[in-house]
C-alpha positions as CSV (number, residue, x, y, z in Angstrom):
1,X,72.0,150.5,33.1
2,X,72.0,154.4,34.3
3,X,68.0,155.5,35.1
4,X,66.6,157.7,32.1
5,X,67.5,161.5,31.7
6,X,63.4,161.8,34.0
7,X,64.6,159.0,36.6
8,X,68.0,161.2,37.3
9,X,66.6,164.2,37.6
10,X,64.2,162.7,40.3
11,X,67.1,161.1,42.0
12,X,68.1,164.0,42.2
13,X,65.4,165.9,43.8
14,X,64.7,162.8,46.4
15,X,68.4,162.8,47.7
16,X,68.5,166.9,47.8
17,X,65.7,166.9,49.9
18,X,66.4,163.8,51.8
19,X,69.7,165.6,52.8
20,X,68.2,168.8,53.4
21,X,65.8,166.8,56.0
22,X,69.0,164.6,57.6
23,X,71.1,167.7,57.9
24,X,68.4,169.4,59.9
25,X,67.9,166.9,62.1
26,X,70.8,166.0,63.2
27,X,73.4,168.0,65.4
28,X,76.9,167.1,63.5
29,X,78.2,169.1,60.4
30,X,80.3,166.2,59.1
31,X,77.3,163.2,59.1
32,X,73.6,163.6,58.6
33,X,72.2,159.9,59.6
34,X,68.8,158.8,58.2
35,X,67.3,155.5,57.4
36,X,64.8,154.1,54.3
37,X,61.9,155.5,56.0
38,X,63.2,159.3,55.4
39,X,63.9,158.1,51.7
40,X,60.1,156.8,51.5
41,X,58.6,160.0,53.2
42,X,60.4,162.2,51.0
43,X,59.6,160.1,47.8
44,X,55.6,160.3,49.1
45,X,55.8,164.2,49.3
46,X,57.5,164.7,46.1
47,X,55.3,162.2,44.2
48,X,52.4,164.4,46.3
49,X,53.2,167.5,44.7
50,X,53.9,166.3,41.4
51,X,57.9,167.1,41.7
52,X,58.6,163.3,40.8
53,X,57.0,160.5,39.3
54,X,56.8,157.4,41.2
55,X,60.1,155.4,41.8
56,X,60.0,152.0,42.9
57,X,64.1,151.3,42.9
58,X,64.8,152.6,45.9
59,X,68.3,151.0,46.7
60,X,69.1,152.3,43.2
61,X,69.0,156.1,44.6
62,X,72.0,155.0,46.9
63,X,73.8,153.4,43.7
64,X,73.5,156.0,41.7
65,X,75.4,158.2,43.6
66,X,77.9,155.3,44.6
67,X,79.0,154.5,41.0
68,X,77.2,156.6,38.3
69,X,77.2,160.3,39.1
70,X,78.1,163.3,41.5
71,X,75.4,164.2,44.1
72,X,73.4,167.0,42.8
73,X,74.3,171.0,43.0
74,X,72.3,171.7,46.4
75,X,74.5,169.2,48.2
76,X,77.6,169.1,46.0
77,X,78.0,172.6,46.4
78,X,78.4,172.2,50.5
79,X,81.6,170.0,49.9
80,X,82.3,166.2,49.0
81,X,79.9,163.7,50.3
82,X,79.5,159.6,50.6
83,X,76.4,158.2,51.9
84,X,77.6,154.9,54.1
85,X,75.9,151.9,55.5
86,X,74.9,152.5,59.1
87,X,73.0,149.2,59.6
88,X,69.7,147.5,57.7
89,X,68.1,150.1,56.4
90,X,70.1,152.6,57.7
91,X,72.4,155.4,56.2
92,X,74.7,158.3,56.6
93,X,76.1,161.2,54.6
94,X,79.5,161.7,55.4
95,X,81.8,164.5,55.2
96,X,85.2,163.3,53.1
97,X,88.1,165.3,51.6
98,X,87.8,164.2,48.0
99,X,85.5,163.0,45.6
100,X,83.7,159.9,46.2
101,X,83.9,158.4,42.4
102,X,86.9,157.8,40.9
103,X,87.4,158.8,37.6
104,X,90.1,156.8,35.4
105,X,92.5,157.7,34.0
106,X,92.4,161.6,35.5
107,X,91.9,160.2,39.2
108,X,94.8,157.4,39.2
109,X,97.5,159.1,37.0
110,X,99.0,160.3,40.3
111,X,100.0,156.5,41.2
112,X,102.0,156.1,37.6
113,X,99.5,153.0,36.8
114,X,102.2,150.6,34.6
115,X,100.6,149.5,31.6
116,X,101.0,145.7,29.9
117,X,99.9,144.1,27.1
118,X,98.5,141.0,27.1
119,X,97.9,138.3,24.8
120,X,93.9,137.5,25.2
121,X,93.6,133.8,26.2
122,X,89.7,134.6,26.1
123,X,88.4,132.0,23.8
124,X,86.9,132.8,20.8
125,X,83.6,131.4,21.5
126,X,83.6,133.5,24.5
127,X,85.0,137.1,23.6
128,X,82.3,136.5,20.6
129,X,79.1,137.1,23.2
130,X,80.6,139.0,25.9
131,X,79.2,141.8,26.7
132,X,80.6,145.3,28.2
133,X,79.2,144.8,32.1
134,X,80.9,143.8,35.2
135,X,80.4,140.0,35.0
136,X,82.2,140.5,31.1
137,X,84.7,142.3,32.6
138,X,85.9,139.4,35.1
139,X,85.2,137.1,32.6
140,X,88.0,138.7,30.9
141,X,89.9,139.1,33.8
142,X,90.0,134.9,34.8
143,X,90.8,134.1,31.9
144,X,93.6,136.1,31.8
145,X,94.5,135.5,35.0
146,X,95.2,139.0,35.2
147,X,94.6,139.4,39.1
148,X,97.8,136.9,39.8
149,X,99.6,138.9,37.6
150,X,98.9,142.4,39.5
151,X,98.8,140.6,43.1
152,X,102.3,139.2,42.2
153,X,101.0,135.5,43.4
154,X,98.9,132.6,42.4
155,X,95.1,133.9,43.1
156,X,92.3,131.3,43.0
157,X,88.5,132.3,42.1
158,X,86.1,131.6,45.4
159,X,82.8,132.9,43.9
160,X,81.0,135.9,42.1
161,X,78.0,137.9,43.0
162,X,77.6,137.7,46.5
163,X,74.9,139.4,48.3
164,X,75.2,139.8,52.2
165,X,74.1,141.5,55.3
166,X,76.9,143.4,57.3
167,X,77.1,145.7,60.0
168,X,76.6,148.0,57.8
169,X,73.7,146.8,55.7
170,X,73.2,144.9,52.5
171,X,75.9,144.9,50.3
172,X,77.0,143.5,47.0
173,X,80.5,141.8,46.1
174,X,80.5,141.4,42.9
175,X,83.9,138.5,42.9
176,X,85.9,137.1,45.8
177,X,89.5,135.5,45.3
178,X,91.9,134.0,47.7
179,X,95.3,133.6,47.5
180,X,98.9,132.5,49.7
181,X,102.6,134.1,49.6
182,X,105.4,133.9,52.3
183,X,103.0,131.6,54.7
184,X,100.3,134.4,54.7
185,X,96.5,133.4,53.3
186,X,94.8,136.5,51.4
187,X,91.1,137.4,50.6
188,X,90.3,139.0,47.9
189,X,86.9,140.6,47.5
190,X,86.5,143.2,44.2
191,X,84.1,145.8,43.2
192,X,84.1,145.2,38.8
193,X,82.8,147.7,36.5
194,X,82.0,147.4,32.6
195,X,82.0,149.1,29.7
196,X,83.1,152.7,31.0
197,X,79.9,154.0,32.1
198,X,79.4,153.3,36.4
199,X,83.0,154.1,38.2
200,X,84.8,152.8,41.2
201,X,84.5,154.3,43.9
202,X,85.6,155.1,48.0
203,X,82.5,153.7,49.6
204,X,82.3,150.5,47.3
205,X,86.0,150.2,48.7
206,X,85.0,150.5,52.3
207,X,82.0,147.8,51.8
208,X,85.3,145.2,50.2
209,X,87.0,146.0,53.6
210,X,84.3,145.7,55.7
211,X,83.2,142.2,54.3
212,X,86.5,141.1,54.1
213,X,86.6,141.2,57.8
214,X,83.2,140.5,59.2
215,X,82.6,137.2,57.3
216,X,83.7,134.2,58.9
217,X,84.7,132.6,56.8
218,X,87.7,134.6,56.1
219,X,89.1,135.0,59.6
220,X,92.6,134.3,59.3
221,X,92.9,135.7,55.6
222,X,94.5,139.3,55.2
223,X,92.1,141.5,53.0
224,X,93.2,142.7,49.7
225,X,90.7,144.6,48.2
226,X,90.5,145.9,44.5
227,X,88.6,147.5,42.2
228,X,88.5,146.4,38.4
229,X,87.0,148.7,35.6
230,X,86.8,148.1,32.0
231,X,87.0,151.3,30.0
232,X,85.5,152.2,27.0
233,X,88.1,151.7,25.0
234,X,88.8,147.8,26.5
235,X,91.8,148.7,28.8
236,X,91.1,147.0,32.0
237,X,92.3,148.5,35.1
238,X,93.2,147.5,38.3
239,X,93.9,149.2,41.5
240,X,94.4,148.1,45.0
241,X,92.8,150.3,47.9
242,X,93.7,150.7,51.7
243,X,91.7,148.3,54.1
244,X,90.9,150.8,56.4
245,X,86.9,150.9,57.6
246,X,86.2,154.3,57.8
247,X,85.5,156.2,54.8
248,X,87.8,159.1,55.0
249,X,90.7,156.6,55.7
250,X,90.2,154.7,52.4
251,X,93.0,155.6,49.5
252,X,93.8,153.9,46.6
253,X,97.6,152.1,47.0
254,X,98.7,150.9,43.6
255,X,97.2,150.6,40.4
256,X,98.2,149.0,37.1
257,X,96.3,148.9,33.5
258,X,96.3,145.6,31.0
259,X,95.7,145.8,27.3
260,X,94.1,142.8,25.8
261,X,96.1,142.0,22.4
């Protein structure tokens, strides 16, 4: 769930200030590094002089701006911005040349997404207690098997909700799939939103890439990452992003939207 109206406006002020600090610091205009301990000492002097209130959800500062809302005016208004994984504990803003989150539909009407109705195998007893977040979603989605029928082949589900250390820090998958066509084995890791209220966006897409080919496991498997949202008004869409690993390099490839009927 999104922080309450007093949580955002503190986000807010930590991350201002916490790029104001990284900018000064370092000697690039295109990425201000930093690491958790900027993100402390900046939560300590605000708290200090009674700007914020006491936040204890760190990591969730990062997410917020990763999935739920636009950095705030003092840094928004110096150009677009991602914060990427640098390491454990370590972080950067980067420069890029578009918006970080992706708004559907305004943000993939440019790919002419090919909408298909579907007739929902979800069982009953299921679609009765689903709910509207990500985990619902790909419920939806498996039984469906909608990702076979955007990836064009037979795609098989590895596991959900896996938490791992990269080169680039601690990140979230929140569904892997694998698949095979023409001789050539796929991995398919996905970054799934519910319910129409976090988005998709460019760094989540560079974490899919960068998993994809750091973990072992999948050496030998070509990575094709997607993102999944479900909107608010139940259309589920899927799109498929470049597997480039550095943020500015990242676009979105193809997309397609299914109605469940």
């Amino acid at each position: 769930m999104p922080p309450r109206n007093g949580k955002i406006a503190d986000y807010d002020s930590v991350i201002s200030e916490v790029f104001k600090r990284a900018a000064g610091a370092c000697p690039s205009g295109n990425a201000f590094c930093f690491d958790k301990s900027l993100i402390e000492t900046v939560i300590d002097d605000l708290k200090k002089s009674g700007k914020i209130e006491a936040i204890r959800n760190i990591p969730d500062i990062k997410y917020t701006y990763d999935a739920r809302k636009d950095f705030p005016s003092a840094i928004a208004s110096t150009g677009y911005w991602a914060i990427t994984g640098r390491g454990k504990a370590k972080y950067c803003f980067e420069r890029i040349g578009r918006n970080n989150l992706i708004r559907i539909p305004a943000d993939i009407a440019g790919l002419s997404p090919k909408t298909t109705k579907v007739n929902d195998a979800t069982p009953q007893i299921v679609s009765a207690v689903l709910g509207n977040d990500e985990q619902a979603t790909m419920t939806r989605v498996r039984y469906n098997d909608l990702l076979s029928k955007f990836m064009g082949f037979p795609v098989l589900h590895v596991q959900g909700h896996e938490r791992t250390t990269l080169s680039c820090g601690q990140v979230e998958i929140d569904e892997v799939y694998v698949g095979s066509k023409g001789g050539t084995h796929f991995v398919i890791p996905i970054s799934a939103k519910g319910g129409g209220k976090d988005c998709l966006s460019y760094t989540q897409a560079l974490n899919l890439n960068i998993y994809a080919t750091e973990k072992p496991r999948y050496h030998g498997h070509a990575p094709r990452p997607l993102g999944v949202l479900r909107d608010t008004s139940g259309v589920i869409h899927v799109i498929e992003f470049s597997t480039a690993k550095a943020i500015n390099s990242v676009t979105m490839r193809r997309c397609a939207s299914f109605v469940l009927v």
